[in-house]
MIDOSE-1310 file (N, C-alpha, C; in nm, 2 decimals, decimal comma, always signed):
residues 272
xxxx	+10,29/+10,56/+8,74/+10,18/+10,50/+8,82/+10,18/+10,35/+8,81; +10,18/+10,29/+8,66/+10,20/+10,13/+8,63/+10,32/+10,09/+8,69; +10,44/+10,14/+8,73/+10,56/+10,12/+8,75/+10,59/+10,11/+8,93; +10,46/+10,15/+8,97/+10,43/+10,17/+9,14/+10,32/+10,06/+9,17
xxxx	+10,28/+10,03/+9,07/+10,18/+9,93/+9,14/+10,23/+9,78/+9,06; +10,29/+9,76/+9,02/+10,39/+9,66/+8,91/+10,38/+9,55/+9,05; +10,48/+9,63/+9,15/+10,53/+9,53/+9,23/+10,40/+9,47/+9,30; +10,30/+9,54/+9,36/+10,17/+9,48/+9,44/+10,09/+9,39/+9,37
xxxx	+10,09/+9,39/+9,25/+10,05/+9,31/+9,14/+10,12/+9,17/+9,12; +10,28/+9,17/+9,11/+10,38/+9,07/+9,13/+10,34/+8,97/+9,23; +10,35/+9,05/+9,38/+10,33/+8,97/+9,50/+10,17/+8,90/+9,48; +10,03/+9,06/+9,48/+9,98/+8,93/+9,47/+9,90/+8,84/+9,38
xxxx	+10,02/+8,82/+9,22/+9,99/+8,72/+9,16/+10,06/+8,58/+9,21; +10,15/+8,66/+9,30/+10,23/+8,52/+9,36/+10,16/+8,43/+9,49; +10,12/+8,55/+9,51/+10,00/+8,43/+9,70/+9,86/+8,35/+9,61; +9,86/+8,45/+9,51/+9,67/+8,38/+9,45/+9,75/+8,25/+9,38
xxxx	+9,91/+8,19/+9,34/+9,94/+8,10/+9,29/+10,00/+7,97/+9,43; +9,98/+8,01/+9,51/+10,06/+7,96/+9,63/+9,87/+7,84/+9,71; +9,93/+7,71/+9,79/+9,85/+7,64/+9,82/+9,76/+7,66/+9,92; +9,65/+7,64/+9,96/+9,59/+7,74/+10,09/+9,65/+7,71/+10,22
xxxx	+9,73/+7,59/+10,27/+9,78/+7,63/+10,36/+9,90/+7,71/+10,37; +9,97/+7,73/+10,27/+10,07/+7,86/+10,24/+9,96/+7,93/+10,27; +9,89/+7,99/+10,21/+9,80/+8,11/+10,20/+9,76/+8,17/+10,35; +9,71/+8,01/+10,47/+9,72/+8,04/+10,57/+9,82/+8,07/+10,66
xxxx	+9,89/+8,04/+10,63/+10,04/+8,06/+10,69/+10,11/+8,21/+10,68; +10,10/+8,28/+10,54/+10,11/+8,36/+10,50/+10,06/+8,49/+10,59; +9,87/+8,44/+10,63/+9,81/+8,51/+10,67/+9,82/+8,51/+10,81; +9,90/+8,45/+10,91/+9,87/+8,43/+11,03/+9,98/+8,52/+11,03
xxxx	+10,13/+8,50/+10,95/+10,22/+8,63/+10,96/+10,22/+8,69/+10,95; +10,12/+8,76/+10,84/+10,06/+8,90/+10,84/+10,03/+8,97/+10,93; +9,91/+8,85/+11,00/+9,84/+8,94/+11,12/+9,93/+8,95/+11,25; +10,01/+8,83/+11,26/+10,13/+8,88/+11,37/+10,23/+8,99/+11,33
xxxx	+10,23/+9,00/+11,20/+10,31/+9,18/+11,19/+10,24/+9,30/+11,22; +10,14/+9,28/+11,16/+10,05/+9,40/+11,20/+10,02/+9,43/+11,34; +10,00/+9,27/+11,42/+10,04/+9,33/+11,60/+10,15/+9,39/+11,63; +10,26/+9,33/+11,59/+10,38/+9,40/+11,64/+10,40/+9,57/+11,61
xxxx	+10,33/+9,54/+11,50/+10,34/+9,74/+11,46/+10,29/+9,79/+11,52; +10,14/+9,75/+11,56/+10,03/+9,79/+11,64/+10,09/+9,86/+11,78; +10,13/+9,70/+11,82/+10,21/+9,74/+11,98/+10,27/+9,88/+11,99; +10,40/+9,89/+11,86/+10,48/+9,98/+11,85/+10,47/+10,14/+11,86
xxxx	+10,33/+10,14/+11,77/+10,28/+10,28/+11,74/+10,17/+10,33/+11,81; +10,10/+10,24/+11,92/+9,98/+10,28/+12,01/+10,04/+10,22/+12,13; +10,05/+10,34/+12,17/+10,07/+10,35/+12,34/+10,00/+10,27/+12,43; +9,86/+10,39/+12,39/+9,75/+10,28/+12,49/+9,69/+10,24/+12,39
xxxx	+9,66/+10,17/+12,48/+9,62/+10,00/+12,34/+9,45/+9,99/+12,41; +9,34/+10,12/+12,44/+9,26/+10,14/+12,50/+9,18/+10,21/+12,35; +9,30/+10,25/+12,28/+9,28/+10,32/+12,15/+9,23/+10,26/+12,03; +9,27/+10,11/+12,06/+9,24/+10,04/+11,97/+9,09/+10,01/+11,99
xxxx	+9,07/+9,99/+12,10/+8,90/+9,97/+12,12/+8,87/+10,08/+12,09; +8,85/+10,22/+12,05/+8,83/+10,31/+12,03/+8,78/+10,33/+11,89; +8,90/+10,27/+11,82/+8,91/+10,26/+11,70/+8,83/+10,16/+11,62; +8,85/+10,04/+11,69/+8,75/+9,97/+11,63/+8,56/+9,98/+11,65
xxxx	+8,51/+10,06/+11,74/+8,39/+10,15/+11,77/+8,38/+10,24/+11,61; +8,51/+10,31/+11,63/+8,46/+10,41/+11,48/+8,46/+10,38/+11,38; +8,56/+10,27/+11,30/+8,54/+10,20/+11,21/+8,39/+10,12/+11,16; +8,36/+10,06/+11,30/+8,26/+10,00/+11,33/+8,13/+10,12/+11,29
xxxx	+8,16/+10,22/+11,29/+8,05/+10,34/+11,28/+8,07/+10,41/+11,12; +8,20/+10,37/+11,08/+8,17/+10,41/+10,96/+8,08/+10,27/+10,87; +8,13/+10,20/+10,94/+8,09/+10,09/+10,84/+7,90/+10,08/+10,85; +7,88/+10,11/+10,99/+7,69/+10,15/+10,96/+7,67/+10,28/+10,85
xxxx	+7,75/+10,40/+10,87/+7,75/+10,48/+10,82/+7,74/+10,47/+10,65; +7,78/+10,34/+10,60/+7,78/+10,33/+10,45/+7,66/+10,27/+10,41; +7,63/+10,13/+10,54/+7,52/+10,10/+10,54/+7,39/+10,22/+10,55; +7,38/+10,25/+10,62/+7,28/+10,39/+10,61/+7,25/+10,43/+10,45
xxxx	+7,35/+10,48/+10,41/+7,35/+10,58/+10,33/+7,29/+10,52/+10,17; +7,34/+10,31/+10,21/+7,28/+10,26/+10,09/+7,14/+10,23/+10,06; +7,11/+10,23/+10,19/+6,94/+10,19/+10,29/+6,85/+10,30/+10,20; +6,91/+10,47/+10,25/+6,87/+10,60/+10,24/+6,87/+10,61/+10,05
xxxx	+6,99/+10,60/+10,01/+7,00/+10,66/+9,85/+6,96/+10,59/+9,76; +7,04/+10,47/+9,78/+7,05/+10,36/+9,69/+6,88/+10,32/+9,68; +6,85/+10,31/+9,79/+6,71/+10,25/+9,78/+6,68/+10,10/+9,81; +6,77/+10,05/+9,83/+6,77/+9,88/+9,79/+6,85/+9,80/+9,93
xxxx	+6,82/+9,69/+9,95/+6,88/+9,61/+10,05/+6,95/+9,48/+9,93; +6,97/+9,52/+9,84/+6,97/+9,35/+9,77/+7,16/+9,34/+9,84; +7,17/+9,21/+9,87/+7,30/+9,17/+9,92/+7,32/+9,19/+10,08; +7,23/+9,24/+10,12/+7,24/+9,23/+10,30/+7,16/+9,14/+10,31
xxxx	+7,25/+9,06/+10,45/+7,15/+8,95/+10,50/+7,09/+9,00/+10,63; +6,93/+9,00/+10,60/+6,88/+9,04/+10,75/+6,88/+8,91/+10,82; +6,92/+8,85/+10,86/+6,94/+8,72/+10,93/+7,07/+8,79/+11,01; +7,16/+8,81/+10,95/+7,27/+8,87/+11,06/+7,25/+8,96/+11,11
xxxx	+7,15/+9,05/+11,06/+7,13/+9,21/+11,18/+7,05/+9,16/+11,21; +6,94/+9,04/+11,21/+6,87/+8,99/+11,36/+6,98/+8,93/+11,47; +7,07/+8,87/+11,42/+7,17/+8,83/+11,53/+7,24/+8,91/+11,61; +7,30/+9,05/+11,53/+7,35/+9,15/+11,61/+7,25/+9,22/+11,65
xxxx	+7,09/+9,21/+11,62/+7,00/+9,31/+11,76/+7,03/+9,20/+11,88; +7,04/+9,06/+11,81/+7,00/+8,97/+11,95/+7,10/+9,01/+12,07; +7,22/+8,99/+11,97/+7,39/+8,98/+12,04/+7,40/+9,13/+12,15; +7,37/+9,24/+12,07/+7,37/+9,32/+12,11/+7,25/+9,38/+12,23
xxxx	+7,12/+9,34/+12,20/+7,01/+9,36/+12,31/+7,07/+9,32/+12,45; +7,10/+9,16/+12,42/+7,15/+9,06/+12,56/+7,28/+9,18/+12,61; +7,37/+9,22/+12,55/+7,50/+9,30/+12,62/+7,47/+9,39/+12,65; +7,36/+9,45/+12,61/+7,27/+9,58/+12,71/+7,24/+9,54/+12,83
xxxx	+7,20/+9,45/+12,83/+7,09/+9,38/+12,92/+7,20/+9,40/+13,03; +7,32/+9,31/+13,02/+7,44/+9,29/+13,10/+7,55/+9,40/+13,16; +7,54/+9,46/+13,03/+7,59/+9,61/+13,09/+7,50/+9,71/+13,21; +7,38/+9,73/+13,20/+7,30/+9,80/+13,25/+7,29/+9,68/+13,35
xxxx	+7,26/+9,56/+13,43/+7,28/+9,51/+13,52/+7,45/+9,45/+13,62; +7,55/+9,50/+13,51/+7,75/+9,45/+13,56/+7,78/+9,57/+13,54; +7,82/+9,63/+13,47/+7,88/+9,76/+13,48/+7,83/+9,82/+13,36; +7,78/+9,96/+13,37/+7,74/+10,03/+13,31/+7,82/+10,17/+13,28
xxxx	+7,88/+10,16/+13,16/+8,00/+10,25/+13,15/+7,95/+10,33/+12,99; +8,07/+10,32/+12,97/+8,04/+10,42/+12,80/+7,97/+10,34/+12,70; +8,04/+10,21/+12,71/+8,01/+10,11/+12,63/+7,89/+10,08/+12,63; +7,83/+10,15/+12,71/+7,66/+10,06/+12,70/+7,60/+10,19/+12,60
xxxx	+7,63/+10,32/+12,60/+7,62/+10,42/+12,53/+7,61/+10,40/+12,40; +7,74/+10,33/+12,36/+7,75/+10,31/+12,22/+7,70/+10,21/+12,16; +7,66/+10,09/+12,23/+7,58/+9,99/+12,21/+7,41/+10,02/+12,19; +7,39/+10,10/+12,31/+7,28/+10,15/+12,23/+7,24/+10,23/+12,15
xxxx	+7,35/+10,30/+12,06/+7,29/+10,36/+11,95/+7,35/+10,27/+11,84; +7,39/+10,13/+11,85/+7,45/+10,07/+11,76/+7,29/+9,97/+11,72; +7,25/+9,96/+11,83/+7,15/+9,86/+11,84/+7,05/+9,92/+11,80; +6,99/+10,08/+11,82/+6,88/+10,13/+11,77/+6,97/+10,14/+11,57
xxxx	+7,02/+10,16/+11,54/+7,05/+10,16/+11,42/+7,00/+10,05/+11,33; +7,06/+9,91/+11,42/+7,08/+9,78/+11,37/+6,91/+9,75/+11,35; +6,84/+9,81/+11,45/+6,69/+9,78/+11,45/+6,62/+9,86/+11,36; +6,69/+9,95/+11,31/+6,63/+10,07/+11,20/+6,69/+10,02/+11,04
xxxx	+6,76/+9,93/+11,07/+6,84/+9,84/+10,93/+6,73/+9,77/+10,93; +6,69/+9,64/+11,04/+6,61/+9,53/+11,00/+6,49/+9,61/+10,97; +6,44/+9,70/+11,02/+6,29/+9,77/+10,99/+6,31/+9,79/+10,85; +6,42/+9,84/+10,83/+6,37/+9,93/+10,61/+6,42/+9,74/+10,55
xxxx	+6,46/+9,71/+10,58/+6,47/+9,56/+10,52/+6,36/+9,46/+10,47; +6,27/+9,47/+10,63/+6,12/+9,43/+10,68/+6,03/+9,43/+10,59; +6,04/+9,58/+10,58/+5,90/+9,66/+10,57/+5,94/+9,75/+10,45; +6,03/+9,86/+10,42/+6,04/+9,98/+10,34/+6,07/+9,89/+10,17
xxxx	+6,21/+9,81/+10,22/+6,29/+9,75/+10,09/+6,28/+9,64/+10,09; +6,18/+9,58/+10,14/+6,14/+9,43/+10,07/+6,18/+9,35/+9,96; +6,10/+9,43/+9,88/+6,09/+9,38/+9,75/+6,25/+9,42/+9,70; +6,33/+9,43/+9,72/+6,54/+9,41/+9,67/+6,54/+9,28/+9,79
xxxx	+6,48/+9,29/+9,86/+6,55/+9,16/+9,96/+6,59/+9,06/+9,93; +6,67/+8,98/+9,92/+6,74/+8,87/+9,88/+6,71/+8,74/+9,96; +6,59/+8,72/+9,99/+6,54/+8,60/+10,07/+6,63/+8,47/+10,03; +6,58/+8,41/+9,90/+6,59/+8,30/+9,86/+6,76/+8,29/+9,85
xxxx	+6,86/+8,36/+9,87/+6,98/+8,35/+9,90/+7,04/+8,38/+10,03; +6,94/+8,46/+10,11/+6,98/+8,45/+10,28/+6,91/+8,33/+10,36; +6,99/+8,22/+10,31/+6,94/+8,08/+10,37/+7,02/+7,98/+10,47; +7,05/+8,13/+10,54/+7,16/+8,07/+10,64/+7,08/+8,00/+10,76
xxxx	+7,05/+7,94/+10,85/+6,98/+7,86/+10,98/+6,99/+7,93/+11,09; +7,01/+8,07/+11,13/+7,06/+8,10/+11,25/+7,05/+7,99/+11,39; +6,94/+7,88/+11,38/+6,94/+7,81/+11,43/+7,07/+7,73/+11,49; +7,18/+7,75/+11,37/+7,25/+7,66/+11,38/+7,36/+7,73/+11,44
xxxx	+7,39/+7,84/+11,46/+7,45/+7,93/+11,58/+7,40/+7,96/+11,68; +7,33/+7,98/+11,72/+7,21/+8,05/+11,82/+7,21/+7,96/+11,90; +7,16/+7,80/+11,91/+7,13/+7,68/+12,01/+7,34/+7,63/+12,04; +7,38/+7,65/+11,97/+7,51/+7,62/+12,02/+7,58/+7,72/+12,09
xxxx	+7,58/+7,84/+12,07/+7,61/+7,96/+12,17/+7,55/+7,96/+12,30; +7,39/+7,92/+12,26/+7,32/+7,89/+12,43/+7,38/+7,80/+12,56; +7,42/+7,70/+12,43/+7,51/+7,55/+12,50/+7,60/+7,58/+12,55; +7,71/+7,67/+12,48/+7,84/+7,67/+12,53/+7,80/+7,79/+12,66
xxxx	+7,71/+7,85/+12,63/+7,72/+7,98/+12,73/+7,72/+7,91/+12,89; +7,59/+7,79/+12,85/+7,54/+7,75/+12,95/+7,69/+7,66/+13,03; +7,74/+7,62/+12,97/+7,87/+7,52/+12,99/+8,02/+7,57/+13,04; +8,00/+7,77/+12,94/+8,16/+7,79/+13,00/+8,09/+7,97/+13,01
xxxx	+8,09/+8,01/+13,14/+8,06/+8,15/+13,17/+8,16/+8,21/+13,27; +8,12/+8,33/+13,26/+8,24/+8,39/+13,40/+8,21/+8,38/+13,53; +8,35/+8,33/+13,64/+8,34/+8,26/+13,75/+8,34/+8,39/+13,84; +8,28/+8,54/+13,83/+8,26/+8,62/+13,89/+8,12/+8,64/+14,01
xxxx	+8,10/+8,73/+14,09/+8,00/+8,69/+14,14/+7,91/+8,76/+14,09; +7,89/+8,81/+14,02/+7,72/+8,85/+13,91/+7,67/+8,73/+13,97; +7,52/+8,77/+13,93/+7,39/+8,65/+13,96/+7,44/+8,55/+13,82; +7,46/+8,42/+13,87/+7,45/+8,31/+13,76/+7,33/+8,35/+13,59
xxxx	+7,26/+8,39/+13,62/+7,21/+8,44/+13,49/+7,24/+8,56/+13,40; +7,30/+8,63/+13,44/+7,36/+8,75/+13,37/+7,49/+8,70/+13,31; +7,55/+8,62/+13,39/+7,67/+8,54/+13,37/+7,66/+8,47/+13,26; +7,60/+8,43/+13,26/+7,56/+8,32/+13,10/+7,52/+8,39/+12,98
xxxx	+7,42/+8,50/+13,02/+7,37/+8,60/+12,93/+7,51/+8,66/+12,91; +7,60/+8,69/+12,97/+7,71/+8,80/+12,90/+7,78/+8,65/+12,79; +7,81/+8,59/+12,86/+7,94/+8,47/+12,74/+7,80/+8,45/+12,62; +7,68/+8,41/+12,64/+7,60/+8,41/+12,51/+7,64/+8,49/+12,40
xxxx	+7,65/+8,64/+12,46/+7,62/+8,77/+12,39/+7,77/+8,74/+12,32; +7,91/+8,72/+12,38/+8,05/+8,73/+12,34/+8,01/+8,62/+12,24; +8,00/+8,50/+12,27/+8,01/+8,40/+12,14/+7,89/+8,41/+12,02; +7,82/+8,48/+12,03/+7,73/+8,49/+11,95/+7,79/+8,61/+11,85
xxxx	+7,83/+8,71/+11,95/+7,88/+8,81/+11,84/+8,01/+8,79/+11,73; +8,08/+8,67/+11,83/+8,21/+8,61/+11,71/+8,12/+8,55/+11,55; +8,01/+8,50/+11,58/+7,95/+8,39/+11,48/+7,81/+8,49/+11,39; +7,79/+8,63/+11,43/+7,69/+8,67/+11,35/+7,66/+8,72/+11,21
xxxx	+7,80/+8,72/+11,18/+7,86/+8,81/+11,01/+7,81/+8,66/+10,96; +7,80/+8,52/+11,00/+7,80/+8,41/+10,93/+7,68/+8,44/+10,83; +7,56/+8,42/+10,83/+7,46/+8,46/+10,74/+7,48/+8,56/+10,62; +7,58/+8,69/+10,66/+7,58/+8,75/+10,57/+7,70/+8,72/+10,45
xxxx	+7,77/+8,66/+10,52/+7,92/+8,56/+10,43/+7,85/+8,48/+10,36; +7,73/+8,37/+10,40/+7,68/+8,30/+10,33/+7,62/+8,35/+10,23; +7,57/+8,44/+10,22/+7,46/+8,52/+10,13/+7,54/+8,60/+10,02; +7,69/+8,67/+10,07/+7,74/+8,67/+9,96/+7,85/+8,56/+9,90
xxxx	+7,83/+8,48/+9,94/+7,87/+8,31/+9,87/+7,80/+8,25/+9,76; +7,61/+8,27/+9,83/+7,55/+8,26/+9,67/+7,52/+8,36/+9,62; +7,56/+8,49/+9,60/+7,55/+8,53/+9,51/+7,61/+8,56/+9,41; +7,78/+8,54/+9,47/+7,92/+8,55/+9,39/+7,97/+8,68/+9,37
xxxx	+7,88/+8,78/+9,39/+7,83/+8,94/+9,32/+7,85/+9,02/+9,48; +7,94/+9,07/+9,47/+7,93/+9,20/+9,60/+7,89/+9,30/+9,55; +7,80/+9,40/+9,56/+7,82/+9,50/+9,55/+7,90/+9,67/+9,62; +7,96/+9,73/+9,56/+8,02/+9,79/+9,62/+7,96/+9,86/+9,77
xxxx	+7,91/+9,90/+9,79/+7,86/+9,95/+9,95/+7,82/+9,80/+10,04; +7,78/+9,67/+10,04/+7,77/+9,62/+10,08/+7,95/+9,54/+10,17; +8,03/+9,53/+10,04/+8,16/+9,51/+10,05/+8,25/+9,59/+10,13; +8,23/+9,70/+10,13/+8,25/+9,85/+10,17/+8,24/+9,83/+10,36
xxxx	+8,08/+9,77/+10,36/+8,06/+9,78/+10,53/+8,07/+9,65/+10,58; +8,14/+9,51/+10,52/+8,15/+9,41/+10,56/+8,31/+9,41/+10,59; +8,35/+9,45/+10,49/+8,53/+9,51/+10,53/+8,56/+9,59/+10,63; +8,47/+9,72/+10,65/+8,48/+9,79/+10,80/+8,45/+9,70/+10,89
xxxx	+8,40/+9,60/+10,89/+8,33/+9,48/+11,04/+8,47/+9,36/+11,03; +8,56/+9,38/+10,92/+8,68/+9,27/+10,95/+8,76/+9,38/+11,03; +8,78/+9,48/+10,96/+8,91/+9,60/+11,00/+8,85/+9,58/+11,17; +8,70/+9,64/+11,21/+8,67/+9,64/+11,35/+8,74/+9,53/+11,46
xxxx	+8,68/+9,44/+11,38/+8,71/+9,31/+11,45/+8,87/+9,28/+11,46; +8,93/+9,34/+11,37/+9,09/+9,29/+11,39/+9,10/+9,37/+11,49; +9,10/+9,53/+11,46/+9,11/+9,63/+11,64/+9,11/+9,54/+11,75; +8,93/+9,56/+11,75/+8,90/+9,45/+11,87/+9,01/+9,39/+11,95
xxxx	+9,02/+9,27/+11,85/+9,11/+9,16/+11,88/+9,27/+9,17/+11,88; +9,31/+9,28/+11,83/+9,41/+9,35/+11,88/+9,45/+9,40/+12,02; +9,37/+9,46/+12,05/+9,31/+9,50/+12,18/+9,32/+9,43/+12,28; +9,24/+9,29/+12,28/+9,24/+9,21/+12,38/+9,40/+9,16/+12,36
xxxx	+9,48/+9,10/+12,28/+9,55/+9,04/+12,23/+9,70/+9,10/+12,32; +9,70/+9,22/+12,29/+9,79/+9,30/+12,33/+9,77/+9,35/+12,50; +9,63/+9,36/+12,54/+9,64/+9,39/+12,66/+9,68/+9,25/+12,75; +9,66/+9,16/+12,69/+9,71/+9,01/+12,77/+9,87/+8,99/+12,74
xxxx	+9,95/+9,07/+12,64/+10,09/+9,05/+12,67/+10,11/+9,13/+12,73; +10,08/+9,25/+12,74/+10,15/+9,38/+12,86/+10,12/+9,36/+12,94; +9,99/+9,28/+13,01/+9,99/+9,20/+13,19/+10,02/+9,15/+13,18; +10,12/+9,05/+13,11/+10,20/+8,90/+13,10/+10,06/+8,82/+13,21
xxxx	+9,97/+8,86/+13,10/+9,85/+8,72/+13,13/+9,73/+8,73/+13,26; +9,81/+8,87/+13,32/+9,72/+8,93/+13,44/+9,57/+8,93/+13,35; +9,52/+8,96/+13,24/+9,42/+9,01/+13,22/+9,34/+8,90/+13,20; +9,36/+8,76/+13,17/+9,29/+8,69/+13,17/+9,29/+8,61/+13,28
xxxx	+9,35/+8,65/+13,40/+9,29/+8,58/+13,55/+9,18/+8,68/+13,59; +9,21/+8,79/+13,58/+9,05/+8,94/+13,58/+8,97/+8,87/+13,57; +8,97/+8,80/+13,42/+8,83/+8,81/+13,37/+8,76/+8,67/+13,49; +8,83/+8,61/+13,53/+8,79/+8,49/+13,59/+8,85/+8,39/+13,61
xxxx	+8,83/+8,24/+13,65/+8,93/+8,14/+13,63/+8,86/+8,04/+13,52; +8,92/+7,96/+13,51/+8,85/+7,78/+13,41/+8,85/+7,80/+13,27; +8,75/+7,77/+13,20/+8,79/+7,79/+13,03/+8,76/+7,91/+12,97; +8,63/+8,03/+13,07/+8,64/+8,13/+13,02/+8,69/+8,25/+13,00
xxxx	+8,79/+8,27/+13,04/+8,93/+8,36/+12,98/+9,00/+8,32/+12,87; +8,98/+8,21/+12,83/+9,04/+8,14/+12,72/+8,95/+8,17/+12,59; +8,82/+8,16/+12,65/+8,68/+8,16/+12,60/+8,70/+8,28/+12,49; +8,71/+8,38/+12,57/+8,67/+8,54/+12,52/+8,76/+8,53/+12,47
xxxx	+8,94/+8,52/+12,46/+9,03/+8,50/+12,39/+8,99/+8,51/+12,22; +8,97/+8,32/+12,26/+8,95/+8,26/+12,12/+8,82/+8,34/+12,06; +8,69/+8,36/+12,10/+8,59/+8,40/+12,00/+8,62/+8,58/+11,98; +8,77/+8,64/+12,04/+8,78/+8,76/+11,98/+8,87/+8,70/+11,83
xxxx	+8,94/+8,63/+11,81/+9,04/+8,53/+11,69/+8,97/+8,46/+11,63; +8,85/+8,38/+11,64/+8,77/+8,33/+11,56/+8,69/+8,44/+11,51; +8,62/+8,52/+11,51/+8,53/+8,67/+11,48/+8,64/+8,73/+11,37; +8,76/+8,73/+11,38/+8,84/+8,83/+11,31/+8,92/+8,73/+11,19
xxxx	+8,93/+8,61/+11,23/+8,93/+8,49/+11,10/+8,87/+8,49/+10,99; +8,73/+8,46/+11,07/+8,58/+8,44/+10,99/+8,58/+8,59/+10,90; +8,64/+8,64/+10,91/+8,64/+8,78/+10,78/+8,72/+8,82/+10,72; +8,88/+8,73/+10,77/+8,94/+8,73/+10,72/+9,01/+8,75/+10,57
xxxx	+8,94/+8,58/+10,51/+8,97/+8,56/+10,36/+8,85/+8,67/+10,30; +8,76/+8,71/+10,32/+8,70/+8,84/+10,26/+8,77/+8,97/+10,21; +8,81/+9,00/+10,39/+8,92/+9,10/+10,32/+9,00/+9,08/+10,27; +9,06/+8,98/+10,24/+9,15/+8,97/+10,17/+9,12/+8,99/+10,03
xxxx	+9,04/+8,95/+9,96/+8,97/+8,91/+9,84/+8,92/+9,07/+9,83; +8,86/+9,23/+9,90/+8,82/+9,29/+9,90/+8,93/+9,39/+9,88; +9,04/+9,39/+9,93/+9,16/+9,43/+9,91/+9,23/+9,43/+9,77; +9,27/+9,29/+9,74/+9,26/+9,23/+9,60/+9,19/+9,31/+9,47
xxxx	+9,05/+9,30/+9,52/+8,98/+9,38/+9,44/+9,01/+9,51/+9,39; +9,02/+9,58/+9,56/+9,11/+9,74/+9,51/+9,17/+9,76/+9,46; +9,26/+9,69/+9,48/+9,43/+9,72/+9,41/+9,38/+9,70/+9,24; +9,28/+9,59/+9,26/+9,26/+9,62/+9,09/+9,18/+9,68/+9,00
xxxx	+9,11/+9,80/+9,10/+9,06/+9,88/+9,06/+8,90/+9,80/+9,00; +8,88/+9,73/+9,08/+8,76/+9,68/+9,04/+8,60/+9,70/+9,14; +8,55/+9,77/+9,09/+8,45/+9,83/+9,20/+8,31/+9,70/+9,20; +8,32/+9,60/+9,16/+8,23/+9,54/+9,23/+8,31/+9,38/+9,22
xxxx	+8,28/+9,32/+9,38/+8,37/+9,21/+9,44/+8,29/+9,09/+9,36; +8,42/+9,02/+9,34/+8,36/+8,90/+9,25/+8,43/+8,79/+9,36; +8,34/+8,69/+9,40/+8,39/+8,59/+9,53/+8,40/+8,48/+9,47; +8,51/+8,42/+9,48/+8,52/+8,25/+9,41/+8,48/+8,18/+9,51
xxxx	+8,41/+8,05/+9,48/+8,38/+7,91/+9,54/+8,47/+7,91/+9,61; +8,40/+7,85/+9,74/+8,51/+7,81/+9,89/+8,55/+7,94/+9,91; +8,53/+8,07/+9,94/+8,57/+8,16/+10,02/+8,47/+8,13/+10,16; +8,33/+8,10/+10,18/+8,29/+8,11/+10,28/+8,29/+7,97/+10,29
């Protein structure tokens, strides 16, 4: 068993000794291997959105269960599950007035959950809440998402307001895990089930963005004239790669952890 994990230990004593733009470099090849396998082994690539949905459902699912047993909220930031009711309310909103398909289905049981998180947060588990460390500004995402929404939306013919309301909802949801990265920045201390469903929200997010990523090389680019013309097909692009970045060096560090058999995540300065 020492003799099988010898080498994953080797390598990564070798990256944690290597400069961070190695490190980034490192990691952009990574994730370019992992598309190419992706491509390889999934047919339809409709599956991946699929996948990232259930991942995305286990990772409530852990949350639940820490809400339910554990008793305690200490290490969630309710500042980010007020962003994702926001993020998520507005793409109801949009769905049920642009197309109303499955996806609005799963959004709203994602959303009634997210609103059953901030309630035991609120009200049940207060007193574990971690105020004086969830000191993130949502302000400071929220009024810039408005901006951009208002500045780059889709050139489809929806009413001008739903239009803006949908790109709000997309850039908002790349930027909502921010609060909770911050929160576990000061605390340095992950605890296992919070780590657990922050890492299912990178794995999602890479799907996702697999997803899109891959459906725009197999229309050699058809898919982002669909969505519209000007900077918003570019738009959606980049905040599905910025969303899957921004959780990146986490997982990475959460991974790390596994491999060393260490059940509660220790975060060094400058991860977030």
């Amino acid at each position: 068993m020492r003799g099988s994990r010898r080498p994953i230990y080797t390598v990564a004593a070798w990256v944690r000794r290597q400069p961070p733009k190695v490190k980034a470099f490192l990691g952009v090849v990574a994730g370019m291997a992992a598309l190419v396998f992706l491509r390889f082994i999934v047919h339809d690539h409709d599956n991946l959105f699929v996948a990232a949905e259930a991942v995305h459902a286990i990772g409530i699912s852990v949350l639940i269960y820490k809400l339910t047993k554990e008793r305690t909220c200490a290490g969630l930031s309710l500042k980010s599950q007020d962003l994702t009711a926001l993020f998520l309310a507005v793409r109801m909103y949009c769905s049920f007035v642009m197309e109303y398909d499955i996806h609005t289905v799963l959004d709203t049981a994602t959303l009634a959950t997210t609103l059953w998180v901030i309630y035991m947060i609120r009200f049940k588990l207060k007193s574990s809440y971690m105020e004086d460390k969830d000191n993130f500004a949502i302000y400071n995402v929220v009024v810039p998402c408005a901006l951009l929404a208002l500045a780059v939306h889709p050139s489809t013919s929806h009413n001008i307001f739903n239009r803006i309301c949908w790109a709000f909802c997309v850039y908002l949801e790349a930027v909502s895990v921010l609060p909770q990265l911050r929160l576990m920045q000061n605390t340095k201390i992950v605890e296992p089930f919070t780590a657990h469903y922050v890492f299912a929200l990178g794995v999602a997010r890479f799907l996702s963005c697999a997803h899109w990523v891959l459906q725009v090389l197999d229309t050699h680019g058809r898919l982002l004239t669909a969505l519209g013309y000007g900077l918003w097909p570019s738009m959606v692009l980049l905040a599905e790669i910025v969303q899957t970045f921004i959780l990146a060096d986490f997982c990475y560090y959460y991974v790390k952890s596994l491999v060393g058999g260490q059940l509660v995540l220790r975060l060094p300065s400058g991860v977030v």
